[in-house]
C-alpha positions as CSV (number, residue, x, y, z in Angstrom):
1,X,0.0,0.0,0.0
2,X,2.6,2.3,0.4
3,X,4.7,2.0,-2.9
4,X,0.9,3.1,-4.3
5,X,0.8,5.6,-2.4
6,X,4.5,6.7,-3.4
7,X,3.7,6.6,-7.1
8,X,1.0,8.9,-6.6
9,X,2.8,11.5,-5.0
10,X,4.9,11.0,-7.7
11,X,2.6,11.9,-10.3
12,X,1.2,14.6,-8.6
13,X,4.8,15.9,-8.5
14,X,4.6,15.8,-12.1
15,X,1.5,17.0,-12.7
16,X,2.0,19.7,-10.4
17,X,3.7,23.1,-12.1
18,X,7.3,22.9,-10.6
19,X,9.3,26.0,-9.6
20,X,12.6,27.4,-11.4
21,X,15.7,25.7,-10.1
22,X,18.2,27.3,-8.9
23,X,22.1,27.0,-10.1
24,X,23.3,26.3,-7.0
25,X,21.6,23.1,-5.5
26,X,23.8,22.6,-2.6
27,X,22.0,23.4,0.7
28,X,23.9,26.3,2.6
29,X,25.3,25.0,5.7
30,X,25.4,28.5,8.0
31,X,27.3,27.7,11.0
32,X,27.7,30.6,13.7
33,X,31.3,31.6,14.8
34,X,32.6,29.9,18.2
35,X,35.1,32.3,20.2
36,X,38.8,30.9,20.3
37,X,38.5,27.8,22.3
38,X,40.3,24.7,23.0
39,X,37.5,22.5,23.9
40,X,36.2,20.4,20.2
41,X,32.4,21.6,18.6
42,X,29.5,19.5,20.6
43,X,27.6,18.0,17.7
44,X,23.9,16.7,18.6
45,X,24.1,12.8,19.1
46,X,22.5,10.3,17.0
47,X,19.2,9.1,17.6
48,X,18.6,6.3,19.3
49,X,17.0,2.9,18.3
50,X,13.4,3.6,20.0
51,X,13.2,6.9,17.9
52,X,13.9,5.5,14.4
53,X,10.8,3.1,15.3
54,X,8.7,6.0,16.3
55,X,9.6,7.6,13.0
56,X,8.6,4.4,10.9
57,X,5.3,4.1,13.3
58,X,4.2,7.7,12.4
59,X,5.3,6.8,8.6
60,X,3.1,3.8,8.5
61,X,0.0,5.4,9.6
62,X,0.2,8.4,7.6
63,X,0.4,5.6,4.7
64,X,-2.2,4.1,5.7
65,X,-4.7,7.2,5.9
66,X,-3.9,8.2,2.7
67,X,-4.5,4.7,1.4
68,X,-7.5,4.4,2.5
69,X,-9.4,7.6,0.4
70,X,-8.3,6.2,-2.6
71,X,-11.3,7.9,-4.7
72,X,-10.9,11.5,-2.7
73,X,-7.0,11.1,-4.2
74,X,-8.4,10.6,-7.5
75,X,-10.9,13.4,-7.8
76,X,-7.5,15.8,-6.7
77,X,-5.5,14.3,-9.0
78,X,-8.5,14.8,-11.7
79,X,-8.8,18.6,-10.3
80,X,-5.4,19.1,-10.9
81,X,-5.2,18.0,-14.5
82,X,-7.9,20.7,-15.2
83,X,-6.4,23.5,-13.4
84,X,-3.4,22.7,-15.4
85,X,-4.9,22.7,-18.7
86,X,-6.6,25.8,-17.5
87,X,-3.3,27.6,-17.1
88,X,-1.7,26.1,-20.4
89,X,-5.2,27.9,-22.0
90,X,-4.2,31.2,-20.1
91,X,-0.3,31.1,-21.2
92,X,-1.7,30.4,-25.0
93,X,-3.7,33.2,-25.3
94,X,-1.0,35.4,-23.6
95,X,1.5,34.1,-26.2
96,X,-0.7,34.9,-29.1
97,X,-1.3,38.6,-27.5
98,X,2.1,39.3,-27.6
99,X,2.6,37.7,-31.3
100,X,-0.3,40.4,-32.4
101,X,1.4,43.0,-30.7
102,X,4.6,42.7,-32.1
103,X,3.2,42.0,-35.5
104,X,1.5,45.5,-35.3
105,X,4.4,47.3,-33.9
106,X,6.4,45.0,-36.9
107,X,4.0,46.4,-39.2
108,X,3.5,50.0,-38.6
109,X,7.9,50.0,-38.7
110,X,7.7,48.5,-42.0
111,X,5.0,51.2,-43.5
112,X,5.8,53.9,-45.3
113,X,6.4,57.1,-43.3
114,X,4.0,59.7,-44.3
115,X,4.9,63.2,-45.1
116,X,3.3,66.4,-44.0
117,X,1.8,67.7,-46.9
118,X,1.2,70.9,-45.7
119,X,4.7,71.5,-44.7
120,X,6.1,70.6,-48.3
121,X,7.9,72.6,-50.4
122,X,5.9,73.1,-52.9
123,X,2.2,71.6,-51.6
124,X,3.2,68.7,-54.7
125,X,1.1,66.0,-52.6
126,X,-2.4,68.2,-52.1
127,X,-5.1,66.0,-51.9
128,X,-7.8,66.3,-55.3
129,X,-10.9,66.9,-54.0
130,X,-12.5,66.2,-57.4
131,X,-10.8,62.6,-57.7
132,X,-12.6,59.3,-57.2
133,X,-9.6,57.7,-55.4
134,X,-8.1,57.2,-51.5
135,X,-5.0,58.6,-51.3
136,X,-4.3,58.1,-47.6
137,X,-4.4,54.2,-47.1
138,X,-3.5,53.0,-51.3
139,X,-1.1,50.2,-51.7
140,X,2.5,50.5,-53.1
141,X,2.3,50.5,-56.8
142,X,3.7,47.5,-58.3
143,X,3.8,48.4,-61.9
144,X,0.9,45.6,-62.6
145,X,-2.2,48.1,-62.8
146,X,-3.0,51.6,-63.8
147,X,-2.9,54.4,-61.2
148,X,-5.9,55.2,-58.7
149,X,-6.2,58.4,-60.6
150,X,-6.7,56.5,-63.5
151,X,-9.5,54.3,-62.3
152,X,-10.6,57.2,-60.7
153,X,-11.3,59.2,-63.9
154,X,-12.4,55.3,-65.6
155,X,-15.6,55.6,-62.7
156,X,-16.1,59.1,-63.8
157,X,-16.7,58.2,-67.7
158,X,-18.6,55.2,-66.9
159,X,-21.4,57.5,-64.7
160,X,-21.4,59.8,-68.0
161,X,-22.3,56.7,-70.2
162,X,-24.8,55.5,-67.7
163,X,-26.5,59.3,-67.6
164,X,-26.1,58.9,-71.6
165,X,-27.8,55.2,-72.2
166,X,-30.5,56.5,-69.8
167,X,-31.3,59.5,-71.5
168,X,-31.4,57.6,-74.8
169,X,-32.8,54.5,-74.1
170,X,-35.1,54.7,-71.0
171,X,-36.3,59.4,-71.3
172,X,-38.3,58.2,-74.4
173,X,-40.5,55.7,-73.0
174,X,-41.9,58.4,-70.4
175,X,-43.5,59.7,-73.4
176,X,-46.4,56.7,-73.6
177,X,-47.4,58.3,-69.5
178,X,-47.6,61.8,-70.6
179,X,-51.6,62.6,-70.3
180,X,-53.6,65.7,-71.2
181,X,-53.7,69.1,-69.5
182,X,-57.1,68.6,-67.3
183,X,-58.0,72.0,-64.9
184,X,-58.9,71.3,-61.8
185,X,-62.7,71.6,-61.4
186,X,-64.3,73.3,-58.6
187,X,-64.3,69.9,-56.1
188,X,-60.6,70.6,-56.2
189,X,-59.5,74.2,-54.9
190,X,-56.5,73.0,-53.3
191,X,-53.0,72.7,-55.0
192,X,-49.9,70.7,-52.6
193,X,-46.5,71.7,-53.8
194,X,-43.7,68.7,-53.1
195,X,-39.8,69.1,-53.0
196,X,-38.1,66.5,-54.6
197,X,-34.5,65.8,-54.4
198,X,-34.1,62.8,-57.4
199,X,-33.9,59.7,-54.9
200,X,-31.3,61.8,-52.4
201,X,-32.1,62.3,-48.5
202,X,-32.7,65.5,-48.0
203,X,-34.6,67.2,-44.3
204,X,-36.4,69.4,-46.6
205,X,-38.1,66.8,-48.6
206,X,-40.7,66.3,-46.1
207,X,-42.3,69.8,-46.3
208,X,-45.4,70.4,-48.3
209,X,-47.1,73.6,-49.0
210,X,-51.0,73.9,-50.0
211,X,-52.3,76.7,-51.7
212,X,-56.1,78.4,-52.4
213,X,-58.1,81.1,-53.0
214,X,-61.5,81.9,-50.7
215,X,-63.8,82.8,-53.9
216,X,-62.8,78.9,-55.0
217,X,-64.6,77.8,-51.5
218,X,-68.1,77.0,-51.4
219,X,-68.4,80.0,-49.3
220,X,-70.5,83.4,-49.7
221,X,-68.9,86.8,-49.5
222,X,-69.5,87.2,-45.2
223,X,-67.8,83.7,-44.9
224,X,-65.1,84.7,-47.4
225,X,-64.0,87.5,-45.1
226,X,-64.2,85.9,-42.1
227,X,-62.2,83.4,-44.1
228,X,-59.7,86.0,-45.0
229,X,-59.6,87.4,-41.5
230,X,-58.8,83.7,-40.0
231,X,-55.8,83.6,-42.1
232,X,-54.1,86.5,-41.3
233,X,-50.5,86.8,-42.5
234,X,-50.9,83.9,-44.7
235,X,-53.3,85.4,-47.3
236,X,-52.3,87.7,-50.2
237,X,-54.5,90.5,-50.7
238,X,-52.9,91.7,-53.9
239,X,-53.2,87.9,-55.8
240,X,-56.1,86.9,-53.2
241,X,-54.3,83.6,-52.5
242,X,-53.4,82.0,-49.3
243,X,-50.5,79.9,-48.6
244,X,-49.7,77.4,-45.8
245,X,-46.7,75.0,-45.2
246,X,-46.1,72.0,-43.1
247,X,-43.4,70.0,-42.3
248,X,-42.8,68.8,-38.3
249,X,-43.9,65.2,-39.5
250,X,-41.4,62.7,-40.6
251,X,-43.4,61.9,-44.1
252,X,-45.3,64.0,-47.6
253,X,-48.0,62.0,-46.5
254,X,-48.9,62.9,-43.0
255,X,-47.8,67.1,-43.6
256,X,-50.5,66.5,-47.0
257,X,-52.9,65.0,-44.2
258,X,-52.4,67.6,-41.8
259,X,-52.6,70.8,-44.1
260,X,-56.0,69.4,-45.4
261,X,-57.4,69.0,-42.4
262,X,-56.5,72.8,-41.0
263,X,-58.2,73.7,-44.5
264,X,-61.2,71.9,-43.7
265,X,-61.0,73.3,-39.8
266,X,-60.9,76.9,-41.3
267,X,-63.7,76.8,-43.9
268,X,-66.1,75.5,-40.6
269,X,-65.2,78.2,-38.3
270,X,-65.6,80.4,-41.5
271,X,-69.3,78.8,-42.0
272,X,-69.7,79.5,-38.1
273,X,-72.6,82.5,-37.9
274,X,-72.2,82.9,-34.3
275,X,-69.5,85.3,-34.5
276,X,-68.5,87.0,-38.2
277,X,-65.9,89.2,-36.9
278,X,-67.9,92.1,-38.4
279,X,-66.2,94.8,-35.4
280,X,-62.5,93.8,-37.0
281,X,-61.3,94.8,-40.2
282,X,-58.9,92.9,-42.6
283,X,-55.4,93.6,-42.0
284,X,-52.6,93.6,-44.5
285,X,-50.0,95.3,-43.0
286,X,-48.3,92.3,-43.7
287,X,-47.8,92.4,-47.1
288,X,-46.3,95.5,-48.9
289,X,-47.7,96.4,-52.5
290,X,-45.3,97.2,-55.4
291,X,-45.8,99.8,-57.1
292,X,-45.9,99.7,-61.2
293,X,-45.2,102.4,-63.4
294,X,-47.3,102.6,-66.1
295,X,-47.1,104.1,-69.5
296,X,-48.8,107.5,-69.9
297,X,-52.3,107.8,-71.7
298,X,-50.5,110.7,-72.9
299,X,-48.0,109.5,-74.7
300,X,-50.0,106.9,-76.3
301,X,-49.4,107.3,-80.5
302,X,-53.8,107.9,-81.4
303,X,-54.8,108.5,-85.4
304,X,-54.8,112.3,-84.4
305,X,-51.0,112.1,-82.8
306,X,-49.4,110.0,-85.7
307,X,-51.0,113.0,-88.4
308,X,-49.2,115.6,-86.7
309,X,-46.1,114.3,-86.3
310,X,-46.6,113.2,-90.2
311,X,-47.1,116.8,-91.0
312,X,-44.1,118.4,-89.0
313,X,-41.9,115.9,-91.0
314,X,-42.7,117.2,-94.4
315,X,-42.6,120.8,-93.2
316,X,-39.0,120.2,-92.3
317,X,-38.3,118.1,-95.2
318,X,-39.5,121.1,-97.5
319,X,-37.6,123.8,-95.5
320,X,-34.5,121.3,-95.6
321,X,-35.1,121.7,-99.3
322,X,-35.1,125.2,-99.6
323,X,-32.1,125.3,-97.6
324,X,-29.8,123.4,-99.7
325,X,-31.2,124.8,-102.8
326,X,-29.8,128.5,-101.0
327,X,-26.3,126.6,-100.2
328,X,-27.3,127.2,-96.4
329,X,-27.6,123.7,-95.6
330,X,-24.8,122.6,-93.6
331,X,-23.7,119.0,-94.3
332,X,-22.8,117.5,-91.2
333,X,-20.7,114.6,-92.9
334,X,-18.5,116.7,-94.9
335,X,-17.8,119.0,-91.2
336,X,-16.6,116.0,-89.7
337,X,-14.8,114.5,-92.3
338,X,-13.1,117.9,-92.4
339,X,-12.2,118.2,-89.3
340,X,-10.5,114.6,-88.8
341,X,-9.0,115.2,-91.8
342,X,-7.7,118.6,-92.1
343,X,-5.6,119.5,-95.4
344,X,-1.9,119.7,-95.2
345,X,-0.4,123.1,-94.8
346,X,1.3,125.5,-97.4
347,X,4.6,125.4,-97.6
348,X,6.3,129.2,-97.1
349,X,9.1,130.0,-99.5
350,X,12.4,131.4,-97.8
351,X,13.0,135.2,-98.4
352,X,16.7,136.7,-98.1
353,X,17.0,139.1,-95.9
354,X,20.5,139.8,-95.2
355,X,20.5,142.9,-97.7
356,X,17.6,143.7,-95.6
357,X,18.9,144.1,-93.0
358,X,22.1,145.8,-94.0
359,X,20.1,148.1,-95.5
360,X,19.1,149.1,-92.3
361,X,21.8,149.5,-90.3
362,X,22.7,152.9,-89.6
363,X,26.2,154.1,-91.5
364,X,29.4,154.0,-89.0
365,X,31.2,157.4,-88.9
366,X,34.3,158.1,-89.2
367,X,36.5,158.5,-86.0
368,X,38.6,161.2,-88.0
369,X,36.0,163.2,-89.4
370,X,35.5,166.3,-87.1
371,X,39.2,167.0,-87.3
């Protein structure tokens, strides 16, 4: 019983993670100094006969107890196994952590460094806001491909032929839904106005506006004022049109839905005969009115206007006439051609004047002659 108990000690010994040896395996013997003496070092004595049986006694029993829970030994040494497979899980994934990390830090040593463009000499590497291409994380070019740029403007030619077949192929058939022009009878005053952004998101595609006008209600004149009065602001005295806009719900729909039913809410307090508002006038401060110039009455060219100025037109012609007959007419052309082009000047011939002038030059007297 005891060598099984021995070889599961041993195994647990082995199962069990062992600590780091150290180089030096040789217990240190620490022995404290003695004064100078001439006496030998006491040394305990040996134990006796009755003591080693003691030992083997105590041995034997402790042998015995662990012998005896054979299945309690088991269930540790199965506890054990997990807790060691538990740890070789833990020193794994700690092992692969630091692979990753050093791939990374491998990685990002190995990139390309990046420049900063803005500090460049000359700003060469600006990014193109008008390019179809990622400048910032492209691969290294290995001469096997065209350039981003180029597949860049390759995606920009294909959306123009796309736009082109469309508008070639697919425009014409909306011809076969075009219907007639039908007004709106009078069971349809109101007219919803939609924004439409061609299939982009857009907050301001939601909002829809109605307008009307009150004489298009099945209203009489009282009700039409009251009607007018209710709107305030939002009615246009000068085109007699009022206009309303919603758009605080999510969807056309439910703004169309709620603008027709204020409509509807309006022309019933309108129809209400309990109170017309008869004590408050219409107010339309709110809108300012342009003013037009108009063309004169004046000025306008009647049978009697176009005679007269016929007849002032010959009476000049005539006296033109008589003028140029006289040679008093001036001609304007021949003034202005003269005076852009003058004629060249005469040319003065040279006179001799030195007998002239020796002619007049008073005669010198001689210095001798009043001796």
């Amino acid at each position: 019983m005891a060598s099984a108990v021995q070889s599961l000690r041993l195994c647990l010994r082995t199962l069990s993670r062992q600590a780091p040896i150290p180089r030096n395996t040789a217990p240190r013997i620490c022995i404290s100094p003695r004064p100078f003496s001439s006496t030998p070092m006491q040394w305990r004595p040996a134990a006796g006969k009755d003591e080693i049986d003691e030992l083997v006694d105590d041995e034997d029993m402790n042998d015995d107890d662990g012998g005896a829970d054979a299945a309690e030994m088991e269930r540790v040494l199965r506890g054990m196994g997990r807790g060691r497979d538990s740890e070789l899980e833990n020193v794994t994934q700690m092992n692969e952590r630091i692979l990753n990390d050093a791939g990374e830090v491998t990685s990002a040593a190995l990139r390309a460094p990046k420049l900063n463009r803005s500090r460049s000499f000359w700003n060469e590497d600006e990014d193109d806001t008008d390019l179809i291409t990622d400048e910032m994380d492209e691969d290294e070019f290995d001469e096997d491909d065209i350039m981003s740029m180029a597949h860049g403007k390759l995606e920009e030619f294909r959306e123009y032929r796309e736009f082109a077949r469309i508008a070639a192929w697919q425009m014409p058939l909306l011809s076969k839904l075009a219907r007639p022009f039908e007004a709106p009878t009078a069971q349809e005053p109101l007219r919803f106005r939609y924004t439409s952004y061609m299939g982009e998101f857009h907050p301001a595609e939601k909002k829809v506006v109605v307008e009307f006008s009150p004489r298009d209600m099945p209203l009489n004149e009282a009700q039409q004022l009251k009607l007018k009065k209710l709107l305030g602001p939002r009615f246009n005295p000068e085109t007699e049109i009022a206009k309303m806009s919603c758009e605080q719900f999510e969807h056309q729909a439910q703004n169309k839905r709620y603008l027709g039913d204020l409509v509807d809410s309006l022309v019933a307090q309108a129809k209400d005969s309990s109170d017309m508002f008869d004590d408050v006038p219409l107010d339309t401060r709110h809108h300012k009115f342009k003013v037009k110039p108009k063309f004169p009455k004046e000025w306008r060219l009647t049978e009697e206007r176009k005679k007269l100025i016929e007849d002032t037109r010959q009476k000049s012609l005539l006296l033109d006439q008589a003028k140029e007959e006289e040679g008093k007419l001036i001609n304007g052309t021949e003034k202005i051609e003269l005076f852009f082009n003058p004629p060249a000047p005469e040319l003065k011939v040279p006179e001799y004047v030195k007998a002239r002038t020796l002619q007049q030059q008073p005669p010198k007297l001689d210095r001798f002659a009043r001796r």
